[in-house]
Backbone bond lengths (Angstrom), bond angles and torsions (degrees), N, CA, C in turn:
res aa  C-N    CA-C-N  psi(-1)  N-CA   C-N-CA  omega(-1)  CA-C   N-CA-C  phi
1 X - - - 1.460 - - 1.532 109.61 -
2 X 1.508 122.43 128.97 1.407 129.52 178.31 1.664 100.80 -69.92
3 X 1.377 102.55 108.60 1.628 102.46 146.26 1.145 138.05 -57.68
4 X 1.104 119.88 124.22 1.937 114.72 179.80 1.719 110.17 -62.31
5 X 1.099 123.74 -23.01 1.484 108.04 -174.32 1.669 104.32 -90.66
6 X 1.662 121.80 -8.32 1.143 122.84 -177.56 1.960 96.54 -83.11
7 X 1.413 95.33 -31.47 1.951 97.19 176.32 1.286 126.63 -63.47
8 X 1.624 105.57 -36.38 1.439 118.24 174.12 1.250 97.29 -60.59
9 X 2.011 135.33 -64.19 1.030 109.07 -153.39 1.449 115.57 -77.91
10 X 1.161 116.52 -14.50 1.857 103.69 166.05 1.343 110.88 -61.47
11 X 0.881 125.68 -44.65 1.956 130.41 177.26 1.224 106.38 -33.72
12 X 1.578 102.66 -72.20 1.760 105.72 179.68 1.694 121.67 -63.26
13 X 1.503 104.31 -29.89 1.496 101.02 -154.67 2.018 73.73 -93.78
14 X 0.941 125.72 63.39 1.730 130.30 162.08 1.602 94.14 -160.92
15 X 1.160 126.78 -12.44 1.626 115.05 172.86 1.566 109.44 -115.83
16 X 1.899 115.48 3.15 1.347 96.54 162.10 1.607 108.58 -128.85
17 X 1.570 109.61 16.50 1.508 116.93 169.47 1.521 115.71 72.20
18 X 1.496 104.50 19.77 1.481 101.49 -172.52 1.476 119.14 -170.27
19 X 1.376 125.07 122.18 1.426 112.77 -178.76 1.246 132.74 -94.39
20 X 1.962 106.70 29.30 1.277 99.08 164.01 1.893 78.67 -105.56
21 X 0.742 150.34 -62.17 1.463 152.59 -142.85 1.755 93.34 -55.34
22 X 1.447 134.06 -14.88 1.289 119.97 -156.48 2.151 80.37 -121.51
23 X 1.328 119.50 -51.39 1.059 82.53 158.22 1.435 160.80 -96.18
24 X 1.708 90.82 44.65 1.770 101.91 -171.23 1.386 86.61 -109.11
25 X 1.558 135.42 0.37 1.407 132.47 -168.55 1.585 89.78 -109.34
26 X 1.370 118.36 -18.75 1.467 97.41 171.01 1.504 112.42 -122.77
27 X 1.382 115.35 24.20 1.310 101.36 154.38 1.403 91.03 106.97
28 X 0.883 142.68 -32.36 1.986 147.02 -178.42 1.259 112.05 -77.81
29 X 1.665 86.89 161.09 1.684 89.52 163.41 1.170 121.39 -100.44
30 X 1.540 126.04 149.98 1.434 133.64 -169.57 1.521 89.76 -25.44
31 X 1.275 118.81 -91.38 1.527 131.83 -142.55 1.642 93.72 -41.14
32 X 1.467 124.26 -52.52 1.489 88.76 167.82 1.194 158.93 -127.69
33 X 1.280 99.45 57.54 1.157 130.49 140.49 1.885 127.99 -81.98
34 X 1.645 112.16 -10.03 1.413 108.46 168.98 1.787 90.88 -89.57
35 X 1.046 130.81 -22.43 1.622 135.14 -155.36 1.670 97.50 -73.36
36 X 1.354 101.01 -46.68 1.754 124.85 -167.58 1.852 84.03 -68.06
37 X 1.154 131.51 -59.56 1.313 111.47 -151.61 1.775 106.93 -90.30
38 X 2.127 115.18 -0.22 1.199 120.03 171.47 1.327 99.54 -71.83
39 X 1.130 121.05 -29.88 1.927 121.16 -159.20 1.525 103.79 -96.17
40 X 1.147 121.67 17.48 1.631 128.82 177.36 1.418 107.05 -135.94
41 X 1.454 106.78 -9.81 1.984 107.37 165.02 1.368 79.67 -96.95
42 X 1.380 154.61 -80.37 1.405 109.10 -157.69 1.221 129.35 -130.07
43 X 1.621 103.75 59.25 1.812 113.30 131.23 1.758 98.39 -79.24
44 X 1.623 150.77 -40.08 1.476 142.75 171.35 1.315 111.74 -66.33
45 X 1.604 130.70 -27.23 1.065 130.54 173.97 1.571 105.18 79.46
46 X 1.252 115.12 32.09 1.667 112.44 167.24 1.524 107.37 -144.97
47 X 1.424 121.25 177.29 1.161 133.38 175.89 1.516 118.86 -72.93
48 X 1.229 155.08 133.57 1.657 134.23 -168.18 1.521 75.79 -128.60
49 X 1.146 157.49 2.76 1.636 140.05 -160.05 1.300 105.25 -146.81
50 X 0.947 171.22 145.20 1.480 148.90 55.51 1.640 126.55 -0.50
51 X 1.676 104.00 92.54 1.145 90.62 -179.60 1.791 120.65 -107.29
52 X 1.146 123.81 -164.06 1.517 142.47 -155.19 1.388 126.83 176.40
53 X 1.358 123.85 135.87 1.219 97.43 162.81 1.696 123.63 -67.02
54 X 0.952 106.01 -7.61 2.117 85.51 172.29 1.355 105.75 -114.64
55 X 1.448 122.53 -15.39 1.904 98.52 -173.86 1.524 85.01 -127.42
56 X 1.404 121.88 -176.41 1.150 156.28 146.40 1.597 129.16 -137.75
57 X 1.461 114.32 120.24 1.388 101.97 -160.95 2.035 97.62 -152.41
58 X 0.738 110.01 138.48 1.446 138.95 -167.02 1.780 99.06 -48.16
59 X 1.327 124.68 117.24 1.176 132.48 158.91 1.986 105.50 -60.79
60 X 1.400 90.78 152.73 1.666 112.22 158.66 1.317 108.87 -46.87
61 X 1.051 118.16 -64.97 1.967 117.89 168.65 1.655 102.25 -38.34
62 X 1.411 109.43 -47.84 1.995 97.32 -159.07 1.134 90.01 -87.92
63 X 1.447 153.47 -37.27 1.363 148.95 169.62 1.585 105.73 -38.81
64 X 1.270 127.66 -54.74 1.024 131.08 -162.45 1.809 92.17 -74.94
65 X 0.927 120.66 -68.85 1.784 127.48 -178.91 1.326 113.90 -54.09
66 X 1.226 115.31 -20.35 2.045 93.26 175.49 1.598 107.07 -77.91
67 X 1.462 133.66 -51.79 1.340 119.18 178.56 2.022 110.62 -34.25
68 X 1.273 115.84 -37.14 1.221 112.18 167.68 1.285 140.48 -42.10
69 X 1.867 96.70 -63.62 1.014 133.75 171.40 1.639 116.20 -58.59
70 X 0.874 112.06 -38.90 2.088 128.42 171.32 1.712 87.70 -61.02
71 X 1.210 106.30 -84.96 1.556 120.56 178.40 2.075 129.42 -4.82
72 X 1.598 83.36 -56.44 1.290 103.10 174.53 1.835 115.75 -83.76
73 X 1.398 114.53 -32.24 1.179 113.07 177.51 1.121 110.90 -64.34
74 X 1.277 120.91 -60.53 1.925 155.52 -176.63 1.949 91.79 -40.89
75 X 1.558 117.61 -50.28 1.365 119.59 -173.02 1.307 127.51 -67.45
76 X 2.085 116.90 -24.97 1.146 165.47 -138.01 1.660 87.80 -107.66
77 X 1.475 108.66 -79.81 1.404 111.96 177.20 1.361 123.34 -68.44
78 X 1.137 135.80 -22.73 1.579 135.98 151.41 1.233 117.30 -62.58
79 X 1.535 131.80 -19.91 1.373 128.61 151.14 1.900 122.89 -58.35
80 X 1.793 85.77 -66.78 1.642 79.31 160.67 1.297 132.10 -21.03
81 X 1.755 119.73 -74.50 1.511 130.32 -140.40 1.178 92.90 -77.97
82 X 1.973 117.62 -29.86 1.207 111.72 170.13 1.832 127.29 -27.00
83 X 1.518 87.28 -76.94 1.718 104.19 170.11 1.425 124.18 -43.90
84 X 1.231 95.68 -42.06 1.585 115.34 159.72 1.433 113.97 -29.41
85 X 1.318 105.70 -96.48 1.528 124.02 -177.12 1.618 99.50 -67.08
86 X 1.089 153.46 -42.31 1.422 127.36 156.67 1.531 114.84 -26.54
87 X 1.165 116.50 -30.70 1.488 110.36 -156.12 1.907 105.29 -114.79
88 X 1.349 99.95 -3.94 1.167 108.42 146.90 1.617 106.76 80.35
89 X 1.374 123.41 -9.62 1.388 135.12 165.03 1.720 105.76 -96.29
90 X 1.683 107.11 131.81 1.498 101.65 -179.22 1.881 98.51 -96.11
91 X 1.716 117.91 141.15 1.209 97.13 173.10 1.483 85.20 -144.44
92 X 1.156 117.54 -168.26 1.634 143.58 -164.76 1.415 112.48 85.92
93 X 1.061 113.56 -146.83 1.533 128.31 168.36 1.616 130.50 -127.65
94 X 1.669 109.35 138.67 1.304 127.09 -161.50 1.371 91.99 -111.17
95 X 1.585 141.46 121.37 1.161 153.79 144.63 1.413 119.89 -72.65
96 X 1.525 123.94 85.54 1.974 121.19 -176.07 1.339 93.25 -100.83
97 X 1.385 108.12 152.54 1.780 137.85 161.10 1.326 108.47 -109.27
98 X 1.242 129.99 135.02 1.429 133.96 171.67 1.746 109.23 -151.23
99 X 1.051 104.48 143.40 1.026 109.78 172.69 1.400 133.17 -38.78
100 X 1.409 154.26 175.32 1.459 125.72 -164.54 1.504 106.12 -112.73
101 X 1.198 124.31 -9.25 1.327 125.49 177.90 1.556 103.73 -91.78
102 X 1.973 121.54 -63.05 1.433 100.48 -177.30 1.399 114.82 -61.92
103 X 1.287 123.37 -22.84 1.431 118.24 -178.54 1.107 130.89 -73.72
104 X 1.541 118.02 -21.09 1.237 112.28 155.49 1.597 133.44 -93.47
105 X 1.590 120.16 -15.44 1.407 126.98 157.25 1.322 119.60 -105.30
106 X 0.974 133.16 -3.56 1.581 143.59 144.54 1.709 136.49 -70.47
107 X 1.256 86.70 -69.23 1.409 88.99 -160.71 1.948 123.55 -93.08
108 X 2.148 86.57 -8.73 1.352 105.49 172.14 1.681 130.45 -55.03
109 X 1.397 88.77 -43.14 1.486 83.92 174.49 1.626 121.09 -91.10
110 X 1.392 112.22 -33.92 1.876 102.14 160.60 1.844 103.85 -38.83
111 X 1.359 107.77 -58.49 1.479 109.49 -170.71 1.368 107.73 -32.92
112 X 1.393 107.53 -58.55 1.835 120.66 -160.80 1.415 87.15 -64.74
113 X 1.321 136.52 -55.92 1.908 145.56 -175.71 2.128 85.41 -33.07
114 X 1.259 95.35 -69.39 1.809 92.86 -147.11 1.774 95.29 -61.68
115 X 1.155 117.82 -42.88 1.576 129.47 -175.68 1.730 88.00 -25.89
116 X 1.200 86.51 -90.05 1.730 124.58 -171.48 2.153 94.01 -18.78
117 X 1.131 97.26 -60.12 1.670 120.97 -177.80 1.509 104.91 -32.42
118 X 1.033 112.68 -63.42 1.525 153.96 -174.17 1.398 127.18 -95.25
119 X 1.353 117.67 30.90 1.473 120.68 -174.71 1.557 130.88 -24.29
120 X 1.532 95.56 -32.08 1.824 107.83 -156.85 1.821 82.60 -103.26
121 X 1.045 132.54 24.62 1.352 144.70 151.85 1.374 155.78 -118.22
122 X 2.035 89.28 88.84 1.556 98.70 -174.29 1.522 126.08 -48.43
123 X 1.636 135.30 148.12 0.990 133.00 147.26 1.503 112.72 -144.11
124 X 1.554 105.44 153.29 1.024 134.59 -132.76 1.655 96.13 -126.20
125 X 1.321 127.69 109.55 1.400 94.30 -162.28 1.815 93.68 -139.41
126 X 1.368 126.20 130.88 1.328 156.69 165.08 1.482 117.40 -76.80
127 X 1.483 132.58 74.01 1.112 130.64 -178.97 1.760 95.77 -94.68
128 X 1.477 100.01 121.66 2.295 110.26 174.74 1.093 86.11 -165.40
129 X 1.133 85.10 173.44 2.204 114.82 -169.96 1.935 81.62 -119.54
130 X 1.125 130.82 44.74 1.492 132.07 177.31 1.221 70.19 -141.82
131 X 2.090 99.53 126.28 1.498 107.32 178.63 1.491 101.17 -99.04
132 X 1.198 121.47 135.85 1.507 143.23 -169.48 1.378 99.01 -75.53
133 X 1.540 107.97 126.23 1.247 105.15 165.23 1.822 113.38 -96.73
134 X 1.057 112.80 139.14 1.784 129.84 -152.84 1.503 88.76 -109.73
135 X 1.088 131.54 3.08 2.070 115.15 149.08 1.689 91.26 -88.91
136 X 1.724 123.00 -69.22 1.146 124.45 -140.70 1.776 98.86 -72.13
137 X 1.495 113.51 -58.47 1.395 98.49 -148.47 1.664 94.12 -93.58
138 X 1.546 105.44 166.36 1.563 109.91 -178.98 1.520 112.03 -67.95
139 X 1.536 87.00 94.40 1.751 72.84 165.05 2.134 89.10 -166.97
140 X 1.247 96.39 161.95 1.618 108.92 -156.77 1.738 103.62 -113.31
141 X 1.354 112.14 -2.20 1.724 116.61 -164.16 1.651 95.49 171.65
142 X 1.692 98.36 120.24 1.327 111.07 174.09 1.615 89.19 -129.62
143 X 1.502 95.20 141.74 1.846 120.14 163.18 1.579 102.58 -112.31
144 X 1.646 77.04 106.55 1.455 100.07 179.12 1.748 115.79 -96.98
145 X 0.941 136.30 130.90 1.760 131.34 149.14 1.376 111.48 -95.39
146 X 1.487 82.73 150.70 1.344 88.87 -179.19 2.311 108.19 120.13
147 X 1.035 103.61 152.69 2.103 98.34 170.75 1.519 99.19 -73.17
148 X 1.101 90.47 126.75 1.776 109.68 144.76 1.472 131.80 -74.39
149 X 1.435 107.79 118.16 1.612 99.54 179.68 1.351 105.56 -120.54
150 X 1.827 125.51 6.69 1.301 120.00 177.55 1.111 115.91 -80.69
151 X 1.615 143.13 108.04 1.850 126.88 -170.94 1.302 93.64 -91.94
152 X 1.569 138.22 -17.11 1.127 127.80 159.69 2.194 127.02 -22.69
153 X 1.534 107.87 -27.05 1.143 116.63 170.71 1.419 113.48 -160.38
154 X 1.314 93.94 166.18 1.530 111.05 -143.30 1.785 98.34 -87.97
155 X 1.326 91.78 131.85 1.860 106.05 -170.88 1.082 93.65 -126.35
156 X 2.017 122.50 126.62 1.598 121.77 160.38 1.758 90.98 -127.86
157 X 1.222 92.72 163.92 0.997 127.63 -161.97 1.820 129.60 -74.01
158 X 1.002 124.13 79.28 1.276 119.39 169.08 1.498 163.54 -25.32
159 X 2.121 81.40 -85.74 1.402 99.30 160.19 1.736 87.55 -143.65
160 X 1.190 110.52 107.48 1.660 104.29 -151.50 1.830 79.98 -95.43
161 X 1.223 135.70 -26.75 1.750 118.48 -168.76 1.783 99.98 -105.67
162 X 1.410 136.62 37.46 0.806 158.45 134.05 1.525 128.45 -15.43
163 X 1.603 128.91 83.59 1.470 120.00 -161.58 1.370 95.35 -102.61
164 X 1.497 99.03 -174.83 1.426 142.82 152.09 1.342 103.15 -78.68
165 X 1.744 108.29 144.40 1.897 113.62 164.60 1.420 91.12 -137.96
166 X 1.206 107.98 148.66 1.859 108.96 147.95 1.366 132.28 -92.47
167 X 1.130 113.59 111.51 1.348 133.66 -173.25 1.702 114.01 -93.42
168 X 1.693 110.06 149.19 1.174 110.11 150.30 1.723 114.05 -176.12
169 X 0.984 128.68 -172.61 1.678 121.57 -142.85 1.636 82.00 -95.80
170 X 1.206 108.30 145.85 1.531 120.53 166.17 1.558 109.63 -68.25
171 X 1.665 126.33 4.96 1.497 121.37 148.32 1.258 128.80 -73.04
172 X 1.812 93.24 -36.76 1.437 116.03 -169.05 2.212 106.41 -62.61
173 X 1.414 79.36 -38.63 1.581 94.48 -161.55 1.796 94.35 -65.77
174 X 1.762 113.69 -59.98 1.371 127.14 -174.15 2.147 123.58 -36.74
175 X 1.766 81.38 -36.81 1.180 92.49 172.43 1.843 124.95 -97.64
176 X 1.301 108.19 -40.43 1.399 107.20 -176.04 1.971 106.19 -89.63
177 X 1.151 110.40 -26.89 1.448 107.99 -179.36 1.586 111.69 114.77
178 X 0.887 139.31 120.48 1.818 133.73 172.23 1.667 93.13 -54.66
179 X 1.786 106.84 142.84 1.335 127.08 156.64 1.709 104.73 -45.61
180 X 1.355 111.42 151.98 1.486 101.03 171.81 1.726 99.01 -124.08
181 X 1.724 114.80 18.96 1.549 95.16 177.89 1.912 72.91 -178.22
182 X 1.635 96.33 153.83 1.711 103.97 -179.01 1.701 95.18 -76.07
183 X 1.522 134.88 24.08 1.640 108.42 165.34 1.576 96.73 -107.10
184 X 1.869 126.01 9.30 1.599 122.78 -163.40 1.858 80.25 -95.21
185 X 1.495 121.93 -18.38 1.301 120.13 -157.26 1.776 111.27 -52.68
186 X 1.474 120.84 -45.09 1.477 117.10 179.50 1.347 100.86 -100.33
187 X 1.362 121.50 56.90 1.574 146.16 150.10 1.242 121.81 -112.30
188 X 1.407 129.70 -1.07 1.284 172.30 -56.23 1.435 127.70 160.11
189 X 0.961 141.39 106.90 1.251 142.46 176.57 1.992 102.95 -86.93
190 X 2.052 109.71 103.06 1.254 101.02 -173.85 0.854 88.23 -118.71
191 X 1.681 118.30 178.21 1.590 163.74 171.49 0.941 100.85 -122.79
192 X 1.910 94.42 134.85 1.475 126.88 171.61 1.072 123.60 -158.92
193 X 1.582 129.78 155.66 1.316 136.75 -168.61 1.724 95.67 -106.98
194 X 1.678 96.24 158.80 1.137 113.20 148.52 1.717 137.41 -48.21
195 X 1.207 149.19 85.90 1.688 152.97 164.14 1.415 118.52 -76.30
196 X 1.480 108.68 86.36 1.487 99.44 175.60 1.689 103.89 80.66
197 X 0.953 121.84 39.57 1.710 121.00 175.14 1.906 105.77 72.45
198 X 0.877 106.47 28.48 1.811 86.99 -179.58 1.748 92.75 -162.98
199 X 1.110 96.98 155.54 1.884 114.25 -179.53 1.674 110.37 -48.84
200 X 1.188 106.46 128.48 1.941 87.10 172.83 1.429 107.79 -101.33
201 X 1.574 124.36 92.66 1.127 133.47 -162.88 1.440 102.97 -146.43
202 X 1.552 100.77 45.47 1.781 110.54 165.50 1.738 77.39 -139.47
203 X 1.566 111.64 116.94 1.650 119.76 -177.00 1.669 87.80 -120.14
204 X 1.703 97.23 126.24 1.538 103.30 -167.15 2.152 83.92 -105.94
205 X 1.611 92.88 154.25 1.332 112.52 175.92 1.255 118.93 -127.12
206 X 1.042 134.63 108.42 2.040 131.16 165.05 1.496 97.01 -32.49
207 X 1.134 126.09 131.02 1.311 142.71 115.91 1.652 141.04 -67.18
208 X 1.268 125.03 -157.87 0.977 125.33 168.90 1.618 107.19 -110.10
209 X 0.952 103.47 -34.26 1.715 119.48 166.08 1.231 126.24 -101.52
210 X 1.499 111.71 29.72 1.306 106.07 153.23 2.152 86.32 142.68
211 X 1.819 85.02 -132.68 1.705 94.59 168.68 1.478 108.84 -127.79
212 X 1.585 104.89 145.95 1.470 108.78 168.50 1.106 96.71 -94.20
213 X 1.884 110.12 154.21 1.561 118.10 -178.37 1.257 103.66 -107.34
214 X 1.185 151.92 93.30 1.787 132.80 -174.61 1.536 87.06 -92.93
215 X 2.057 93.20 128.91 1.607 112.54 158.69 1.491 102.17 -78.88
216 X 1.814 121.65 145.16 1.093 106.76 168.01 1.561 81.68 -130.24
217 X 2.037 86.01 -167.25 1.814 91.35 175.26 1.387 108.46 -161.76
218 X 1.533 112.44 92.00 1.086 140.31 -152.24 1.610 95.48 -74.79
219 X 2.075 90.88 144.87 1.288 87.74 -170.23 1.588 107.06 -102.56
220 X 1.459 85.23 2.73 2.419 85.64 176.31 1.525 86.99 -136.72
221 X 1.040 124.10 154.93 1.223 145.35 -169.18 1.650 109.24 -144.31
222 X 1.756 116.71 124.30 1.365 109.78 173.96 1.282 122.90 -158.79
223 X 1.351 114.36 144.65 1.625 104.65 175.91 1.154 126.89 -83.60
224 X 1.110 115.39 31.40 1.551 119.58 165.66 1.417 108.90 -132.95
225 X 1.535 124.01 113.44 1.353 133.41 -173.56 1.679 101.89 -54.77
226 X 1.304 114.37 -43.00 1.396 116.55 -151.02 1.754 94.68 -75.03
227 X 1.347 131.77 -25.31 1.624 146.67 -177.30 1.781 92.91 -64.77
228 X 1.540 124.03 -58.69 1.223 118.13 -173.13 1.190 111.70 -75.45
229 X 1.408 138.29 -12.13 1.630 129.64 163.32 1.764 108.54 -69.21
230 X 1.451 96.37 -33.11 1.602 97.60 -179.82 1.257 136.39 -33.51
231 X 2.462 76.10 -54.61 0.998 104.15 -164.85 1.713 125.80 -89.77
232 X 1.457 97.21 -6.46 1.503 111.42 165.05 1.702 110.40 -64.78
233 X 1.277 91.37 -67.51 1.829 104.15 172.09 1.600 100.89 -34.62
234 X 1.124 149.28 -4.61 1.478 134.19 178.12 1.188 96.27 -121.96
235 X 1.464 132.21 15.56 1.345 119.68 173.08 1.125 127.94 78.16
236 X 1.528 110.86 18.35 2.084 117.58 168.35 0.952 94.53 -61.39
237 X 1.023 146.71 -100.35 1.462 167.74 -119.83 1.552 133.68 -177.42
238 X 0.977 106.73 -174.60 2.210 108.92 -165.90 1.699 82.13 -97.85
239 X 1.181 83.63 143.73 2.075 107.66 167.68 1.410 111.82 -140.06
240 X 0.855 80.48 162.13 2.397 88.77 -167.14 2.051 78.06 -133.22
241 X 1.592 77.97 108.50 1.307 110.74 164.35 1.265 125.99 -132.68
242 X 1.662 130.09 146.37 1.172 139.05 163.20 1.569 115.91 -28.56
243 X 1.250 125.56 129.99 1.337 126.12 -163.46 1.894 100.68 -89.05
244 X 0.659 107.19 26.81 2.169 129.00 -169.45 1.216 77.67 -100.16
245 X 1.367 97.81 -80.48 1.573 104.17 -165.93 1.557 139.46 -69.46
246 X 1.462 107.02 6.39 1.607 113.20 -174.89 1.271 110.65 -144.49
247 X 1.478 117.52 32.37 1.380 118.25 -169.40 1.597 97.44 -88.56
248 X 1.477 100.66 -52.79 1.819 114.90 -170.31 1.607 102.71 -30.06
249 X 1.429 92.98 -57.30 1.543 107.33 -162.08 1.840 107.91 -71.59
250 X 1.187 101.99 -29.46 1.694 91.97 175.94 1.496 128.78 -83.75
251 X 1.710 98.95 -9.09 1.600 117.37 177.97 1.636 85.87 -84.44
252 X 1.394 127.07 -52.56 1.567 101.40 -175.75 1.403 132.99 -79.06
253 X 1.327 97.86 9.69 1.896 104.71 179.88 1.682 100.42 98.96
254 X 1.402 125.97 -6.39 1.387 103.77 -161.20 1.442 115.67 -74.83
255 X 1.666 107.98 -18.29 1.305 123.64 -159.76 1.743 85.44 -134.15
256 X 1.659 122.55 148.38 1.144 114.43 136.12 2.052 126.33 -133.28
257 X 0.939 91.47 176.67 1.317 92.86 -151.61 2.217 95.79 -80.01
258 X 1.370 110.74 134.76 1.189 134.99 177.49 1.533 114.99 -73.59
259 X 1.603 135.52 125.90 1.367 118.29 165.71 1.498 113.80 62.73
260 X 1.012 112.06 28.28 1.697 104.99 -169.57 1.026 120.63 -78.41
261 X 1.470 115.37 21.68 1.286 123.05 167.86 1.736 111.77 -81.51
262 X 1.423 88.15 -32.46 1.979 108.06 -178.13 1.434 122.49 -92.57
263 X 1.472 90.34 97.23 2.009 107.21 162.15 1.162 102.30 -21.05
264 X 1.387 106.61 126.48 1.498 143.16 147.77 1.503 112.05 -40.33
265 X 1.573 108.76 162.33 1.812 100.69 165.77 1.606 82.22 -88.69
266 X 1.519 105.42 -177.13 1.198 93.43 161.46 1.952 98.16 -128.09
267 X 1.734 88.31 170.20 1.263 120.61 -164.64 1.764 113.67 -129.41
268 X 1.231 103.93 57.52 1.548 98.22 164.95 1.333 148.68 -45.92
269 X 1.029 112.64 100.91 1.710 124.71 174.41 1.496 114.29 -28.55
270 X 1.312 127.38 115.03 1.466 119.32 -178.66 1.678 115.43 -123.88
271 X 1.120 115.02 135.67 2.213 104.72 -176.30 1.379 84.48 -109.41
272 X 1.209 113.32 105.01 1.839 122.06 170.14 1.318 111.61 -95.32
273 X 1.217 133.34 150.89 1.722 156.60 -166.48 1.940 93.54 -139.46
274 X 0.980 97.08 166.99 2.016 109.21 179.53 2.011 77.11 -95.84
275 X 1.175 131.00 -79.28 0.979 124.62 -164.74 1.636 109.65 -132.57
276 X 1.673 125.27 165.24 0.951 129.23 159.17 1.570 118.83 -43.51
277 X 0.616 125.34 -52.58 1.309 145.92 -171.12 2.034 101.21 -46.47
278 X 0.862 98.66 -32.04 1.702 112.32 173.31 1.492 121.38 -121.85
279 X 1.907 97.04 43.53 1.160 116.43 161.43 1.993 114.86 -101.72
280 X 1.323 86.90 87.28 2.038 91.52 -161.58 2.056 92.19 -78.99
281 X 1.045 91.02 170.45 1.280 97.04 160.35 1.767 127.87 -54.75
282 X 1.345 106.90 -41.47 1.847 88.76 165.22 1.381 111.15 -78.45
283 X 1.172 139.42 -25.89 1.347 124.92 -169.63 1.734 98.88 -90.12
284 X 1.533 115.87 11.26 1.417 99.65 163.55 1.533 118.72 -90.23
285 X 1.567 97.66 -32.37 1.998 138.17 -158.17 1.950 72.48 -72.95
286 X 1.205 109.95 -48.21 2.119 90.56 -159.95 1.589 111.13 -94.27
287 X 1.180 110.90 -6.64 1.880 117.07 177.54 1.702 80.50 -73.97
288 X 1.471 112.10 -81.78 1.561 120.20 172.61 1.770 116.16 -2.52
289 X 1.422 92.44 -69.62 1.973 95.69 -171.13 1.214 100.33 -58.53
290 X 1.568 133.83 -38.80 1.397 129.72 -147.24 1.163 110.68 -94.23
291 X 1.332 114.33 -23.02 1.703 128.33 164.74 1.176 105.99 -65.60
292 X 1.209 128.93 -34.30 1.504 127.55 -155.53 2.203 91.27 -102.69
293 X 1.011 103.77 0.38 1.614 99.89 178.55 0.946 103.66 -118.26
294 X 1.469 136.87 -25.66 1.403 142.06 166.65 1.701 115.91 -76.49
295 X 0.892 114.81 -24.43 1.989 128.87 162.05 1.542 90.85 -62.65
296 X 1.078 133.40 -65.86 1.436 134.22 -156.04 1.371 104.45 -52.66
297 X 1.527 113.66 -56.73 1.658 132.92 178.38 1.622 101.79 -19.98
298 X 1.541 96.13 -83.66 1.057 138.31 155.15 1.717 117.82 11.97
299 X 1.766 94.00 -88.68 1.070 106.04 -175.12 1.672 119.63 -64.46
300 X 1.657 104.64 -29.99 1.283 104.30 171.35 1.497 133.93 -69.53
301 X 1.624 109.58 -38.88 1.336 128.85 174.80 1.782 109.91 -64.48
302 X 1.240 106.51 -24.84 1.904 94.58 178.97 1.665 99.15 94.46
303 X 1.663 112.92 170.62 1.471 110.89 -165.75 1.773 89.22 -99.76
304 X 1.477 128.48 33.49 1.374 121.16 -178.87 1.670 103.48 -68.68
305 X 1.261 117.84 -32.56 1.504 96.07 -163.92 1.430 80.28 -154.04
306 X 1.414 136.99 67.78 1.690 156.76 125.48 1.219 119.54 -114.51
């Protein structure tokens, strides 16, 4: 008889290429987790792996059997949430990714709000500026900024008119002078994070004719977005940040806003799922709250920078 926890781990250990990486996501040790996916090649009586010592990679047999295998799990847990939401208490566990700045002055305390809501509901939460991929790594709902061009999974909408501002500390400004046009910008002492492994120090602008590109050349560089808001707030330098993330601070004076005559790029807020299909009842209950806290933003801040 096929065990379901021996199904799960072929599922994962074929979407993270490895059976120590699938059983360090569930808590095991490699060996068994290779044991779990020997005892499901033969209760089927075929090979699902190709193994080696350096790769492991999915036979024609396991190619053909994971759409199954997804199938039956995916059918398993839509029964659950069923009972679930019949019963009107959400419980298990919710895995979110968010970015590291809204997620930790944003979205932390709604989080702690819905937790609290929902007692018998773990979550698990991944705040990095390393965008999570939602097939490979464990996670059930990433808040992404930024356009989506993958239709491979399902993206709704947040804060969909969402910009960029340039910011910097009213020391920064007192002493070095405000830019008086985006070509004074790499005249400038800026801050920037890491995008995808490399500096994001090409800051794009709407025009009227299209986009301006300003090269800059940042004098701190970091992979943590939420370190370069810090580090603006102490007066390094101007940063072009998501207006999500630097509003608090510019309503209290800590930060003020650069050029604010000049449109933002923009940066749309996105609540992504891998598919509908792993739209359960909590990941409907927290898209729901966050829409309904992000409307508020919204409505209070004015359509200046949505």
């Amino acid at each position: 008889m096929i065990r379901l926890d021996d199904l799960g781990l072929f599922v994962r250990t074929a979407a993270l290429g490895s059976f120590s990486n699938a059983a360090r996501e569930a808590d095991l040790l490699p060996g068994q987790a290779s044991a779990a996916v020997a005892r499901l090649e033969a209760e089927l009586g075929v090979r699902l792996f190709a193994r080696s010592t350096r790769s492991l990679r999915l036979t024609p047999e396991g190619q053909s059997y994971l759409p199954y295998a997804r199938e039956v799990l995916a059918a398993l847990r839509e029964g659950r949430e069923r009972l679930v939401e019949d019963s009107g208490a959400l419980q298990g566990s919710l895995r979110i990714a968010a970015p590291s700045d809204l997620g930790r002055n944003v979205l932390l305390p709604w989080l702690s709000d819905f937790r609290r809501q929902h007692p018998h509901l773990d979550l698990h939460l991944h705040f990095s500026d390393q965008v999570a991929d939602v097939f490979r790594d464990p996670v059930d709902v990433a808040i992404r900024l930024g356009a989506v061009s993958d239709a491979s999974f399902v993206a709704l909408p947040l804060v969909p008119g969402n910009r960029r501002v340039l910011v910097a500390s009213p020391s920064y400004l007192k002493r070095r002078g405000a830019p008086a046009s985006l070509e004074d910008l790499p005249n400038h002492d800026c801050l920037s994070w890491m995008m995808k492994g490399n500096a994001y120090d090409k800051w794009s602008f709407p025009v009227d004719d299209g986009c301006q590109v300003v090269q800059v050349s940042p004098v701190l560089v970091c992979d943590d977005a939420d370190v370069v808001r810090r580090l603006a707030i102490e007066g390094h330098g101007i940063a072009y940040k998501s207006w999500l993330d630097v509003r608090a601070d510019i309503a209290s004076g800590r930060l003020a806003q650069v050029l604010a005559g000049q449109l933002g790029e923009l940066a749309p807020l996105h609540f992504i799922c891998p598919h509908r299909q792993q739209f359960s009842p909590a990941i409907r209950r927290l898209h729901a709250a966050l829409r309904e806290r992000f409307d508020e933003i919204v409505a209070v801040d004015g359509p200046g920078h949505y």
